[in-house]
N, C-alpha and C positions, 0 to 999 in steps of 0.2 A: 543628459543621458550619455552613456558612455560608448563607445566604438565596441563591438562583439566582434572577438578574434574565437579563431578554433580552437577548443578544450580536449581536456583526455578524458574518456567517459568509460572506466573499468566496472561497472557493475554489471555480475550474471547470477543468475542461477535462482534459487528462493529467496524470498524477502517479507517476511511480516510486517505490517503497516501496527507498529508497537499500540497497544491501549497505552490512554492516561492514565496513570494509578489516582485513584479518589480516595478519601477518606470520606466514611460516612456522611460529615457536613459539606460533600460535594468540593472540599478544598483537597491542593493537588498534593500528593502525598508521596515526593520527588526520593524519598529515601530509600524508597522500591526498588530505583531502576538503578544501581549497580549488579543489586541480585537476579533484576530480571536481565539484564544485560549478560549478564555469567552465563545463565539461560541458557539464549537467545547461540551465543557464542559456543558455548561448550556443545550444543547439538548439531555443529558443522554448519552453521546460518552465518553468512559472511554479509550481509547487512542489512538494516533497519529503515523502515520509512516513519517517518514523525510528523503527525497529523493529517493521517489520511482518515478515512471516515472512522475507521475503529477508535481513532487517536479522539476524535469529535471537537479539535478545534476549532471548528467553526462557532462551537460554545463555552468558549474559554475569552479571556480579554489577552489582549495584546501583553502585558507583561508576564502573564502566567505563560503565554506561548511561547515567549521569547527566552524562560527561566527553563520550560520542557527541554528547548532546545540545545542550550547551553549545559545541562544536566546529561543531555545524551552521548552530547559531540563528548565531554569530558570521559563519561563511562565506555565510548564506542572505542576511542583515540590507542585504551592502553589494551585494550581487544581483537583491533585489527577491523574493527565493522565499519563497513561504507555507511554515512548517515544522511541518506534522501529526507528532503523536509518538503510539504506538502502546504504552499504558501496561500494557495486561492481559496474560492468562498467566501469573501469579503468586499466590502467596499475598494476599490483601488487604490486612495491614498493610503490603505491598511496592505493591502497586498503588497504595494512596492517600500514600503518599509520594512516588510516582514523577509520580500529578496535579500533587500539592503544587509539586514541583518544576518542573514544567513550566511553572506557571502562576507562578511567577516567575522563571523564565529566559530568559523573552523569546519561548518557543513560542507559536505562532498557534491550535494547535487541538489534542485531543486525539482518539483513537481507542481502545478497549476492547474485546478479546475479555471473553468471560462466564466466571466462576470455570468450570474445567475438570474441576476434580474433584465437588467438591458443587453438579453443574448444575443450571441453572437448569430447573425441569420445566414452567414455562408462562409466557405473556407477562409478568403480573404480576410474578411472580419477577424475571426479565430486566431489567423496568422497574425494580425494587428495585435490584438491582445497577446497572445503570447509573445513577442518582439519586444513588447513595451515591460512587462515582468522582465526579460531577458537582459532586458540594457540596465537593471537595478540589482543584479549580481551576474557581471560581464564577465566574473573570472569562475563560474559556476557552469556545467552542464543545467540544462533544462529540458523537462519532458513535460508532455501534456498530459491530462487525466481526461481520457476518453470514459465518463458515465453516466450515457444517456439517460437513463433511466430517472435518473438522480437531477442533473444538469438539466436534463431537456432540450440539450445543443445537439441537433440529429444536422451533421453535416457530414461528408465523403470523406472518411479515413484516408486511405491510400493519396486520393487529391491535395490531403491538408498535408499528410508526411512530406508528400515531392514538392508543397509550397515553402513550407516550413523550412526543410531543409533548405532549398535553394538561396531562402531570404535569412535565415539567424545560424551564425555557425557554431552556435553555442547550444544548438537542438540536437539533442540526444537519442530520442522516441519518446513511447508513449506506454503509460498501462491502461491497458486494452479494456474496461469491465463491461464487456459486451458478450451476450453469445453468438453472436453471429461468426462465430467461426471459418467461415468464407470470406467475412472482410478481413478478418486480421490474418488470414494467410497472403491476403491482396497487398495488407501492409508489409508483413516480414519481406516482401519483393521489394517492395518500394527502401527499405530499407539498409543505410551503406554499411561498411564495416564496422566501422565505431559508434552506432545505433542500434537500439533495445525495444522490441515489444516485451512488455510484463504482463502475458494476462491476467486478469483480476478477476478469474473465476475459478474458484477450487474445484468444482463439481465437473471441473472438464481439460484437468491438468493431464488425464491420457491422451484422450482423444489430439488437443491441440499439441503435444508431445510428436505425436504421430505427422505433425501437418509441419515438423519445424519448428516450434516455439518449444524454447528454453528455458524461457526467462517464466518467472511467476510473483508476484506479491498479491499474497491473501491470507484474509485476518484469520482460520485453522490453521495457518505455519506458524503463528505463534506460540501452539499449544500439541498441535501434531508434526513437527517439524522433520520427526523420521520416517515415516507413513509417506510424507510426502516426497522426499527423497527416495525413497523404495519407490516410485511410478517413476519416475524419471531417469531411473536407474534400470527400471526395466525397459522400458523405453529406448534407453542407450545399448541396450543389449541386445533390442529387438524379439524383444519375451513381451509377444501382444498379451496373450491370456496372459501371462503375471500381473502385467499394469491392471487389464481389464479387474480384475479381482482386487488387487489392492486400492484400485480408483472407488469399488463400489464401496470400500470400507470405508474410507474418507468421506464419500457423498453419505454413506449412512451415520458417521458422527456428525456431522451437519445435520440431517434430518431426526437425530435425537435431541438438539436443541431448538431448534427452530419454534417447535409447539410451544415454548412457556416463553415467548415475548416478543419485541423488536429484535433487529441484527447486533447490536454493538449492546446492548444486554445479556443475553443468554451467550452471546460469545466471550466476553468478561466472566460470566457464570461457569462455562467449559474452563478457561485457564484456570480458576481456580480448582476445578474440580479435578483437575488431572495435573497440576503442579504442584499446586499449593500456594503459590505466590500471588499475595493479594491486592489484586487492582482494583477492587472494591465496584461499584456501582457505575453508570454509564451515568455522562451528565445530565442534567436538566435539559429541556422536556420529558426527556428521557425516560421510561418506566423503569423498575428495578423489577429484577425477576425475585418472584416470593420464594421463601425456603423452602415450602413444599415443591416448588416451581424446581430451584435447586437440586432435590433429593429427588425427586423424578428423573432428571439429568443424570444425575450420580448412578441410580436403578437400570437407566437404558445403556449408558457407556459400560455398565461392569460385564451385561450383556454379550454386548459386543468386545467383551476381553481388553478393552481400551485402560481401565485401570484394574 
């Protein structure tokens, strides 16, 4: 493993954690993402996270992950996008290959969920694990994917940040997808200058605005990218009731999809409905949201002025 020196870690602001695009027979359908990239790029979104849960690599095999990657970094490169790659959720000798690779394909930064099965039981632990990712793309920033929820790693934020950092100088921060908004203000303290909390909850981009936090990656900036910018923008102005009003509009295009499926379904279902650009079905297990499912979608967003 390699020696970890200190990295430059330039990522701020919004950041969509990109879907896979699928083609009907659930094969990946890479021809997408220059236009979705254009997107992405043309709506003032300076960079991209590649395979976080929207992305659903966790259900993808290793070479399809590794072709997602290479398709990104190529289409982010001539656009100017930061390209975060989201390497954990897997067995470890999978994870420290998929570092490996990242950190010669031209990716900008790396991201780790914590082993899922033999979890991590306390900070130390966590710091181990993440170390060990770290030293298999030594010339990479590294963050950690704080979600509980999801992971089931319930250890002290703030604690893990000032371990972390002391022990890997290649740790960056962490996206936050908790609501406990008192810890992740606990964090942004503990946090140096060349260090990033990204929350990972759209339903609370005012509020946490308001506590400090700048940073954001979540899977509606993919499709609502200006909306979300408008809170943070009020935010920086210190126009509480604007954000407060623009925030309810974002929590309410969330809550007109939510009814017709899982998360990384009907969120695939929103992009299309309000872009156009098709990234088709979420993978296996996965349920696909029904067309009536869809056209309900379409019905509540026109609603809401959304399209």
């Amino acid at each position: 493993m390699a020696t970890l020196k200190n990295v430059t870690f330039k990522a701020r602001g919004l950041m969509p954690p990109v879907f896979t695009p699928l083609k009907q027979d659930l094969t990946v359908n890479y021809d997408v993402i220059p236009k979705y990239a254009d997107f992405i790029s043309k709506s003032g979104i300076k960079g991209v996270l590649v395979g976080g849960t929207a992305g659903g690599h966790m259900c993808l095999s290793m070479p399809e992950k590794k072709k997602l990657v290479e398709e990104w970094v190529k289409a982010a490169k001539v656009r100017d996008l930061h390209v975060m790659v989201q390497v954990g959720g897997a067995s470890m000798p999978d994870v420290l290959e998929m570092a490996d690779f990242c950190a010669k394909s031209g990716a900008d930064s790396i991201l780790t969920l914590p082993e899922t099965y033999f979890r991590p039981q306390n900070v130390t632990d966590l710091v181990d694990y993440v170390e060990t990712v770290a030293k298999s793309a030594p010339n990479l920033s590294i963050l950690y994917y704080h979600i509980p929820h999801m992971s089931n790693v319930i250890v002290n934020m703030p604690a893990f940040v000032s371990e972390a950092t002391n022990r890997i100088p290649t740790f960056k921060g962490i996206k936050f997808s908790s609501n406990d908004l008192s810890e992740a203000a606990q964090v942004l303290r503990k946090l140096k200058d060349d260090q990033q909390i990204f929350l990972g909850t759209a339903t609370l981009l005012a509020p946490a605005g308001l506590l400090g936090l700048k940073s954001s990656i979540g899977t509606v900036y993919n499709f609502m990218p200006k909306l979300a910018q408008e809170i943070q923008e009020a935010i920086e102005q210190s126009d509480v009731e604007k954000a407060r009003k623009l925030q309810e509009k974002l929590s309410l295009v969330i809550e007109a999809l939510v009814p017709e499926g899982g998360w990384v379904p009907v969120m695939k279902a929103g992009m299309e409905v309000v872009t156009g650009i098709e990234v088709g079905p979420a993978s296996s297990p996965q349920k696909p949201v029904t067309e009536d499912g869809k056209k309900r979608i379409e019905e509540r967003l026109r609603k809401l002025g959304i399209i």
